[in-house]
N, C-alpha and C positions, 0 to 999 in steps of 0.2 A: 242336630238330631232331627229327624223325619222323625214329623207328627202322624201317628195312625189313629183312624176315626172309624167310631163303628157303622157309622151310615157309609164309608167306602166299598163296604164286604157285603157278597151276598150273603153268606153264611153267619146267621147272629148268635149268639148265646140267649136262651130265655131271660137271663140274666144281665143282658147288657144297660138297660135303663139306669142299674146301679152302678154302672163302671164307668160313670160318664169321667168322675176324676182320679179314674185309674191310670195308671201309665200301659199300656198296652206293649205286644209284641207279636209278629208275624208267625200263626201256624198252619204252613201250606199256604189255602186260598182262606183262611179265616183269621179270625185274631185270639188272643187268650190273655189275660190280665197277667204281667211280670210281676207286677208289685201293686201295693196301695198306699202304701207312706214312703217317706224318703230314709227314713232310719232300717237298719237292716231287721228283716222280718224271720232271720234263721233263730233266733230263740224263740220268738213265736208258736213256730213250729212244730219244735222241740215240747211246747206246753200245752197248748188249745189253739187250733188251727183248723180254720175253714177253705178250702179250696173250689174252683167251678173249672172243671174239664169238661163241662157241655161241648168244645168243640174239638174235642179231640175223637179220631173216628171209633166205634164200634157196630155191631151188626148182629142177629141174630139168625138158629138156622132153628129148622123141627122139620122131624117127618123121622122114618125108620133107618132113612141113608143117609142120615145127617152127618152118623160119626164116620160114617167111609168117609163121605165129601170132604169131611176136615182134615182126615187124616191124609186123604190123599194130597192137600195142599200142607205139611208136614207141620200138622200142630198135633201135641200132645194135648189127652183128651184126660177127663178124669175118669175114675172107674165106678165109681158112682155119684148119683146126682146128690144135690148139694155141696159140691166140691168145685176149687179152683184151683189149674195146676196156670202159674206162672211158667212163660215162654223162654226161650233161650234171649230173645230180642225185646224181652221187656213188656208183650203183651200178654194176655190171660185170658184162656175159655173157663166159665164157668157155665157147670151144669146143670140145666135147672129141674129135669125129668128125667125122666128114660131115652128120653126122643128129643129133648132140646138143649139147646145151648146158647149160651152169649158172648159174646168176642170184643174184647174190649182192646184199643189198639195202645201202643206204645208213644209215649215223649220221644225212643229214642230213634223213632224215623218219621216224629210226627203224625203218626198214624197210617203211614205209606202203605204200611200191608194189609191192613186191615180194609183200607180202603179198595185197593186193589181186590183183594177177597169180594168185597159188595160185589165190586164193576164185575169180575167176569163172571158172576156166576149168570147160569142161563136154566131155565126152566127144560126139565128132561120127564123121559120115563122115571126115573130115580124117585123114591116119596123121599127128596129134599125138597124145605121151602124155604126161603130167604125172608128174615123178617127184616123193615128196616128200622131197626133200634135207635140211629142218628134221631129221627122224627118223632117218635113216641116219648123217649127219655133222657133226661136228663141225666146229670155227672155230675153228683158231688163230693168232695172227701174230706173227711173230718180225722184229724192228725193230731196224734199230742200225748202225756202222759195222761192226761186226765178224758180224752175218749170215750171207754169208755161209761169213765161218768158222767159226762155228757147224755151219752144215749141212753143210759138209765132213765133218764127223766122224760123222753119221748117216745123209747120201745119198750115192749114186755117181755123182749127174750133178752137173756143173761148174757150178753157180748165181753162177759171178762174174759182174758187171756186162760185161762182154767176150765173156759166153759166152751169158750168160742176161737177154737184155734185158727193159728193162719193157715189159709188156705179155705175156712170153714165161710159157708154159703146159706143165709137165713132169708126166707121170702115170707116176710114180715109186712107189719104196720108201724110206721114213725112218723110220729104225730099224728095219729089218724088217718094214714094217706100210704097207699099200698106202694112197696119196696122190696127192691131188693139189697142185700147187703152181704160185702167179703171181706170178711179180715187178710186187707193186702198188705199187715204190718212186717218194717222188714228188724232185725235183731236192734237196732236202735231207735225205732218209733213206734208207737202205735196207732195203724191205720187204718180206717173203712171208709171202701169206697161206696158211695149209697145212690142206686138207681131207681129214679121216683120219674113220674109222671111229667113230661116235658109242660104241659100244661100249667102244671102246679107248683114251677120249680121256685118260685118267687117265694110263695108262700112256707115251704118247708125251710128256704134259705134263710127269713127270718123266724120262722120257728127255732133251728139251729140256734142259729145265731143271740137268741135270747134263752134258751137252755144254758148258754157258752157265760154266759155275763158273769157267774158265782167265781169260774174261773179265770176269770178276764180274757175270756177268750176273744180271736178277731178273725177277719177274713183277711187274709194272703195271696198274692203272685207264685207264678209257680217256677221265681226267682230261687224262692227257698229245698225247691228240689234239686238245685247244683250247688252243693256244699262249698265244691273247689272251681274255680276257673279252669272251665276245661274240662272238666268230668263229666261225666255218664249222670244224666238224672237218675234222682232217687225213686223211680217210678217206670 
């Protein structure tokens, strides 16, 4: 088995100093943690689960011709803000105004479109602006039946399934430290994916992560997103 290092890649996760005894695996031109133990992390998952998609691509737009610009490259937009409509390909615009949006890309091309999306776009008469979301924030997801309880203990808005439906888009505070958050839970998990401050992603990682303990909660590979040999991730 070819050993992958994270000092090979340009592209790092804020998160990588902890993944020193992770097992890694190849996404695009970066890398992403598979697994963190050797026993299977799919119950895990299932319970109290932390995930780090820092390198998987997203991108952000604003300005008044944002939602032409997207639609002209054919994503479904939501109809109003605070809302996330899930892609046909597995990635998600979520709305954060009237005039912005966040593009978050897909496991199941890697990020391929999302990224593409960055690269062509080109500064015009258009009031689009391209933000770049990769650099500023981070990618975490917190999975499991107990979610979230989890987030109970580090936000003040009510993320139960009754209050906070899928698809639903809160720009909150978790753990003190400003976020965004979408319930991307799909009929069998429940899951938010939490975009925080790339600077700070350490810190919220073990904040998480010590919320998680009542639960037994852990961090996970994003092994446990392909259920079957050969499927479609859960993402």
């Amino acid at each position: 088995m070819v050993t992958l290092n994270t000092t090979d890649f340009h592209e790092r996760s804020p998160l990588y100093v902890l993944q020193q005894q992770a097992q890694l695996a190849r996404l695009g031109d970066s890398l992403i943690v598979s697994r963190y133990a050797d026993e299977d992390e799919a119950a895990q998952f299932e319970r109290c689960a932390l995930l780090d998609l820092s390198n998987l691509a997203r991108v952000g737009f604003r300005g008044a011709d944002a939602a032409e610009h997207l639609s002209a490259q054919h994503f479904d937009l939501p109809d109003v803000p605070n809302r996330c409509v899930l892609q046909s390909d597995g990635s998600q615009v979520a709305r954060l105004s009237q005039t912005e949006y966040f593009v978050l890309g897909s496991l199941h091309d890697a990020g391929t479109r999302v990224q593409t999306l960055e690269r062509q776009w080109q500064q015009s008469a258009k009031a689009c602006y391209m933000l770049p979301r990769q650099d500023s924030h981070a990618w975490l997801v917190l999975a499991g039946e107990h979610a979230s309880a989890v987030m109970a203990k580090v936000c003040g808005v009510d993320l139960r399934q009754q209050a906070f439906a899928v698809g639903a888009v809160a720009q909150t505070s978790v753990a003190r430290m400003s976020a965004v958050v979408i319930n991307g839970s799909s009929t069998s998990v429940p899951l938010f994916h939490i975009l925080c401050d790339r600077a700070s992603a350490q810190y919220l990682w073990g904040a998480l992560l010590d919320a998680m303990q009542e639960f037994a909660g852990k961090a996970v590979g994003v092994d446990v997103l392909y259920p079957n040999s050969g499927a479609m991730p859960r993402l």
